[in-house]
N, C-alpha and C positions, 0 to 999 in steps of 0.2 A: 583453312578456308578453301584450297583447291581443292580439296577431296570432298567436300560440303556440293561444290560448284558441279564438279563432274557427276558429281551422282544425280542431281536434279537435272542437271541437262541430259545425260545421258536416258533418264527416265522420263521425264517430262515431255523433251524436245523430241529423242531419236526414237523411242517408246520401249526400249530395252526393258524387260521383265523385270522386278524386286528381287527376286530369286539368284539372276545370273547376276546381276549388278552387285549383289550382297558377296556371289562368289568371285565374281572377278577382282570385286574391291577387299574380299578378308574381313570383310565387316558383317555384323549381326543384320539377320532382317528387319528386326524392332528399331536399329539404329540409320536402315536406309528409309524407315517408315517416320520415324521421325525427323529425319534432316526433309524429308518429303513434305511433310506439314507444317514446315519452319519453326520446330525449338531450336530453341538459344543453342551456340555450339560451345559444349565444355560445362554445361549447366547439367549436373544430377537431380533427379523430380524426387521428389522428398517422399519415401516412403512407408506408413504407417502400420507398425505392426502393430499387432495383438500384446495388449498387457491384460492376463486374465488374473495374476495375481492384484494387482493396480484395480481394476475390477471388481475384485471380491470385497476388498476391503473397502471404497469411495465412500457408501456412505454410510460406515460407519468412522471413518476418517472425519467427514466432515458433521456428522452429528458432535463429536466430540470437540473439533475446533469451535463449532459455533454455540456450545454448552457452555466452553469453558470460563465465561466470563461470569458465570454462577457460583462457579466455585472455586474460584482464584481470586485474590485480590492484591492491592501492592506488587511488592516484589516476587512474591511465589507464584510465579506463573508458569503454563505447561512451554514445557522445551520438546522440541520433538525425539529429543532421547526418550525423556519420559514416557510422551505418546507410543513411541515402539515399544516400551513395555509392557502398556496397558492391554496394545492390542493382541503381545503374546500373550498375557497374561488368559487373553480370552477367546484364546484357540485360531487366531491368526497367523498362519503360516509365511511370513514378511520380512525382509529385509529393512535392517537401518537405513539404509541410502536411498532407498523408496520412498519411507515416513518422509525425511529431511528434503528431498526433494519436493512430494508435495505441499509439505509446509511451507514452503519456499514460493512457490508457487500458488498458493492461497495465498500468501502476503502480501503477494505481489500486483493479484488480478483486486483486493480490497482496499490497497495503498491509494491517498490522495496525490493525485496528477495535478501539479501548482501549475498557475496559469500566467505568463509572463505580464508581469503590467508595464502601463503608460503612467511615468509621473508628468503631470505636468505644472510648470513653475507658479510657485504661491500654491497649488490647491490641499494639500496634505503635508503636515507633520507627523512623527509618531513620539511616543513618549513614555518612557519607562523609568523604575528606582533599579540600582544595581547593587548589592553589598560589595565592601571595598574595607580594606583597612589603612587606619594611618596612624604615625606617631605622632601624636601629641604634647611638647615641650616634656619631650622623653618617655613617652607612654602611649603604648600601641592601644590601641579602640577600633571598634567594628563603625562604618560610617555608611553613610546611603548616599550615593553617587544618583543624583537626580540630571536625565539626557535627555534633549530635545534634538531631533534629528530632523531637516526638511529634506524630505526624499527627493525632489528635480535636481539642487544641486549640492547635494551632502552635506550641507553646514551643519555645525553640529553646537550644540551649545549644556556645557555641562558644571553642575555646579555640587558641593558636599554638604552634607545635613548630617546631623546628630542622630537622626530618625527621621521616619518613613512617615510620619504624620500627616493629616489633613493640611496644618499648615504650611509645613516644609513646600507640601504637594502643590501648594496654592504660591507660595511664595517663589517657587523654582521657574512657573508660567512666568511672572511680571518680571522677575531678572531677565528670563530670555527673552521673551518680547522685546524688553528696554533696550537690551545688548543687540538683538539683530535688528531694531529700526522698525517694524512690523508686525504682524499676526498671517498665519499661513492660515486660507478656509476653512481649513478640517484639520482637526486632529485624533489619531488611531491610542486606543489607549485598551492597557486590558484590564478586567471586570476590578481594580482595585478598588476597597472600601471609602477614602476618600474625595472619589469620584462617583461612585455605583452603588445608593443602597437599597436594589434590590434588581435583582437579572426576571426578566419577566419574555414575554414567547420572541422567538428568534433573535432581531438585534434591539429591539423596543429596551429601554433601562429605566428605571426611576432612579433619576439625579438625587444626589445631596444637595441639601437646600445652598450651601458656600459654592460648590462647584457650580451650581446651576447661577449662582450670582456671578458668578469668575466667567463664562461662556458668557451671558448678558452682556455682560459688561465691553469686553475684546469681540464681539461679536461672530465668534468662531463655533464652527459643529462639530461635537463631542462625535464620537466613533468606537464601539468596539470592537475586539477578537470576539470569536465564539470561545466562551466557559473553556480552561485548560488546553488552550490550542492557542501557544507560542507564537507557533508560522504566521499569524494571519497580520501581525507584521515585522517580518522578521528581519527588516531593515535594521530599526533602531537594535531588535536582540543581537544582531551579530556586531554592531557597531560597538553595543555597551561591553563585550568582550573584547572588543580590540582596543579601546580606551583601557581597559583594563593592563592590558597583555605591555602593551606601549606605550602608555605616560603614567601609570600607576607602577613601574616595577623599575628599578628596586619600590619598595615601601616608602613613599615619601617623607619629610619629616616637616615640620612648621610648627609656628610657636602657635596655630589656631585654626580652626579649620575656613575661616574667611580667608586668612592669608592660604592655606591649600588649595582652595578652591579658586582663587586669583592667578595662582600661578598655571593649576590645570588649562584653567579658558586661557591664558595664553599660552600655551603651548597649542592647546585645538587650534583657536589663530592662526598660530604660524603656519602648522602643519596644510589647514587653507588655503596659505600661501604656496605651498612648493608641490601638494598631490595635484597628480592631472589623469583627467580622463584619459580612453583612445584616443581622442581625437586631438589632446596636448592641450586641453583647456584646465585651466587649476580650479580647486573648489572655490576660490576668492572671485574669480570670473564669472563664475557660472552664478554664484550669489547676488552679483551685481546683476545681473540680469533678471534673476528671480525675485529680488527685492521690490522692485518694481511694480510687482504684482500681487505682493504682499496686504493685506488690510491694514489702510493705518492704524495709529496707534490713539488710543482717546486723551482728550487733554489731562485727565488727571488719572495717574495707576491706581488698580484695583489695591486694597490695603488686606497685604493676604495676614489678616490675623482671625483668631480665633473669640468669638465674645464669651464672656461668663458673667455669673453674677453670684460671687462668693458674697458669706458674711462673713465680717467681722467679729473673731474673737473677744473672750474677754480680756485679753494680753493684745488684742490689736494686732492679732495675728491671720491670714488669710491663707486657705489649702488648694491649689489649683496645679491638676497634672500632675501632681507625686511630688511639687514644690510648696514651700513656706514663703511666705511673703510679708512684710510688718508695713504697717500705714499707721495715718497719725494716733494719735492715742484718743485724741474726740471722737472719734469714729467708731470705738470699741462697740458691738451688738448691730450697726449697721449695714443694712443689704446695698452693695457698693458694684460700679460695672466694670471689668476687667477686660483687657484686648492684649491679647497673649499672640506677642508673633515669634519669628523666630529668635530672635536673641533677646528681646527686650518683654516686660511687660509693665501695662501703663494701665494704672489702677485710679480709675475718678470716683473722686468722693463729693463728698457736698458743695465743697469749698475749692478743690485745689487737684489736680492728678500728683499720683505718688508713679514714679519709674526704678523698674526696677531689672538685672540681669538677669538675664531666663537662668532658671535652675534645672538641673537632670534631678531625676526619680530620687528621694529622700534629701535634697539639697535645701540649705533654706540663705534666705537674705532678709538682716536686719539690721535695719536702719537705727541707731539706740538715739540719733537727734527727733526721731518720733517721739519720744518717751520722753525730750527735756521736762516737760509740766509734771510728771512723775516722779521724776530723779531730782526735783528741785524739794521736792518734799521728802524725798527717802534715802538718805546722805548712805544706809547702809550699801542699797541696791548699787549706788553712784557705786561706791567702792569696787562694786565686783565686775562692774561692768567699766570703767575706768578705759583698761587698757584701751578697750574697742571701740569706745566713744572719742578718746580724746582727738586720735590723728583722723577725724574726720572733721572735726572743727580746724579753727584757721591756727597759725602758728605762735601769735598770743595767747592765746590759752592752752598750749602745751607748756608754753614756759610758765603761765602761772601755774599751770598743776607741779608742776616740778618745784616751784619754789614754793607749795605750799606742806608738799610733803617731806622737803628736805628743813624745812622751818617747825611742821608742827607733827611729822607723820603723817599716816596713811588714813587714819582713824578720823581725826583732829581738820587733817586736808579736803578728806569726802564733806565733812560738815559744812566746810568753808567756802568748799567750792559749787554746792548745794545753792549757797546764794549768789554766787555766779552766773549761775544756772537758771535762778529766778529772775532774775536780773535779763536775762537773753530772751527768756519768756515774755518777761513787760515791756522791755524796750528794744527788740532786735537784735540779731548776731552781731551786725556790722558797727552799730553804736558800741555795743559795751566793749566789741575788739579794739578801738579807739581809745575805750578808755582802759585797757588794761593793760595797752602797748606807752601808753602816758606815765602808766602811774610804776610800769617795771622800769619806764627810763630817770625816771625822776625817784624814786626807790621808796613812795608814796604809799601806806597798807593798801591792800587792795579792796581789804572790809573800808577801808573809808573812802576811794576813787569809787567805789561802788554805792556810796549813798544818797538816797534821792537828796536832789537840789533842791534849796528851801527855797521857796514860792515868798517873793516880797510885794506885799500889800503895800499902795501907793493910796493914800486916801486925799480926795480933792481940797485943799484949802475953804473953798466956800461949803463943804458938806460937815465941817466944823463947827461947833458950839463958837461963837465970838470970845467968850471966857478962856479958849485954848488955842485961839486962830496966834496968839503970841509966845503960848507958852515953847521952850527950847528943849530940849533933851538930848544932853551932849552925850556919845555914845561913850562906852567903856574900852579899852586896849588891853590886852594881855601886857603892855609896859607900865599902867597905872597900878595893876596888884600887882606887880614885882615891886613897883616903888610901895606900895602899902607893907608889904610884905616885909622889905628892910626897914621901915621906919618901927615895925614893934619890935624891932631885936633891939 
């Protein structure tokens, strides 16, 4: 800085020539001409030479960059090795580290420049499915990690699915709603099918008719990415990797994926509890604040099932989702309504809903007490079906089956136990278990604790002839023909 100092005063102030000043000082005259004009001192001006190779080639460099999405697609795409050889190929006299550099440099000036946001508390959610694996009562399965993220103060709410379904998708909303006390204004979600069926010009979407009832209902605004663009919110994508990374590994295990996904939401909880911002606020803090500004919650939750309307087979069988399902047997040929959520489905018929466990793709559930009115008449079918029937009924009639087969066989037993069966048909499960739990403790045939009770006619005295209002009729005893009995020997 003194020799910056001397040269201006001595130039400026005492009026000492450029020339002697340059010699006196051992300095360049460009460099007393500029400490004259005030550049920075110890700053080099940045000097632009000549690339006439870089030149020759430009635009055909960039004709090729900006072609190549014509004919490239997926994973084969041009690398700028490749483009250096295209361009020797075609009498370009050029350097690799030319090519890769401008490549480099094209990418760089086309790249999206993200824009820092403002969350502010209650207005935005985002929400995504993530694959995950888990064991299940010893057996590994691919599972869908459904995550609700509120961007002002991270809470995070996640929960496991069998699959990535409409209803999973619907059902995963009203858990976390239920679980954080509220609804965020908005929620960011990308073009998924059971949400978006169909992408139409810039963020405009045409809803699914359930998703557009699910939005209705919570009174929340739906939100897309733009079509294959991650980023646009990349909140929830980088969270659902860190869930991943940190409470899925090792591979969890549980006897079901309700119990997994109980134990995941508490662990996010806790974890709530102990992360803190910069500023030393934990995400439990900062929730409580944001809660606040949440949309309430409406009196009754949204019922994230799915409706159908299967028929009924001729076996009183129903096919919904890749599963089998059996209802009552009057029902066989009838178009019936079905509400298929995620673990259960609840199947209304004329008279009565059948409930049934959701099944995966070729799994079925059959009820064989639908079919009692069948099997009361087809002692064979009873047989084959026995095992499967019995331990759903109550525990008197496992011991009668036992003590009919160990009395008459297996053959002999189906027949017998047919009118059992008929029997629960006319007069209810819970009567004839009374009378069958009577008649094992009293050691009574069960063919005769099973037979209808005689009906006694009580006729009025004055609706009598007078000729018989006196006659008597003293009844008979089983001790009377035993005494008849000894008296002809």
């Amino acid at each position: 800085m003194d020799e910056v100092t001397v040269i201006r005063h001595r130039v400026l102030v005492q009026g000492v020539s450029r020339r002697a000043i340059a010699k006196e000082m051992g300095v360049s005259r460009n460099t007393v001409r500029r400490y004259l004009a005030g550049a920075p001192v110890g700053e080099r001006q940045a000097v632009t030479r000549p690339r006439p190779v870089r030149e020759r080639c430009k635009a055909r460099l960039e004709e090729l960059l900006e072609t190549s999405p014509r004919w490239t697609q997926g994973k084969q795409q041009l690398t700028a090795t490749r483009l250096h050889r295209m361009l020797r190929a075609e009498g370009f006299a050029v350097g690799v580290t030319l090519v890769k550099d401008y490549v480099h440099d094209w990418k760089r000036r086309r790249a999206e420049v993200f824009v820092p946001l403002i969350y502010r508390p209650g207005d935005l959610g985002e929400v995504d499915f993530f694959q995950v694996f888990i064991d299940i009562a010893g057996k590994r399965m691919k599972a869908w990690l459904f995550l609700l993220r509120l961007m002002a103060s991270g809470r995070d709410f996640g929960w496991i699915y069998p699959q990535q379904d409409q209803t999973c998708f619907l059902d995963g909303h009203v858990r976390a709603f239920t679980h954080l006390g509220g609804v965020p204004h908005r929620l960011a979600y990308d073009n998924l099918k059971p949400a978006v069926a169909r992408v139409l010009a810039g963020s405009e979407r045409e809803l699914t008719a359930r998703f557009t009832a699910l939005s209705n209902h919570y009174l929340f605004e739906p939100c897309f990415a733009r079509p294959a663009t991650g980023h646009d919110k990349g909140g929830v994508e980088a969270r659902g990797k860190g869930v991943r990374w940190q409470h899925l590994v090792p591979i969890p295990s549980a006897d079901g994926l309700s119990t997994a996904s109980a134990q995941l939401l508490a662990r996010l909880d806790s974890e709530a509890q102990s992360k803190k911002d910069p500023q030393g606020r934990t995400v439990a803090e900062r929730f409580l604040e944001e809660q606040a500004t949440l949309l309430p919650l409406p009196a009754l939750p949204f019922r994230a099932e799915a409706v159908r309307h299967p028929t009924a087979s001729r076996r009183a069988l129903v096919q919904m989702e890749g599963g089998t399902y059996s209802v009552w047997s009057r029902w066989a040929g009838l178009q019936l309504v079905a509400h298929v959520g995620v673990d259960t489905v609840d199947i209304v018929g004329p008279d009565a809903v059948v409930t049934h466990t959701k099944r995966r793709f070729g799994g079925r559930s059959v009820d064989y007490r639908h079919y009692l009115p069948e099997l009361a008449k087809k002692p064979q079918a009873l047989r084959q079906v026995a095992e499967v029937l019995i331990p759903t009924l109550s525990e008197p009639y496992a011991r009668a089956w036992r003590k009919l087969v160990d009395e008459h066989g297996p053959k002999v037993a189906s027949r017998l136990f047919a009118q059992v069966l008929k029997a629960v048909v006319e007069r209810g499960e819970e009567h004839v278990s009374r009378v069958l739990e009577r008649a094992l403790a009293s050691g009574e045939p069960i063919q005769l604790a099973l037979r209808p009770p005689v009906s006694e006619t009580v006729v009025a005295l004055e609706s009598l002839p007078p000729s018989l209002r006196e006659v008597e009729v003293a009844s008979a005893s089983a001790a009377s023909f035993d005494a008849l009995l000894g008296g002809t020997r």
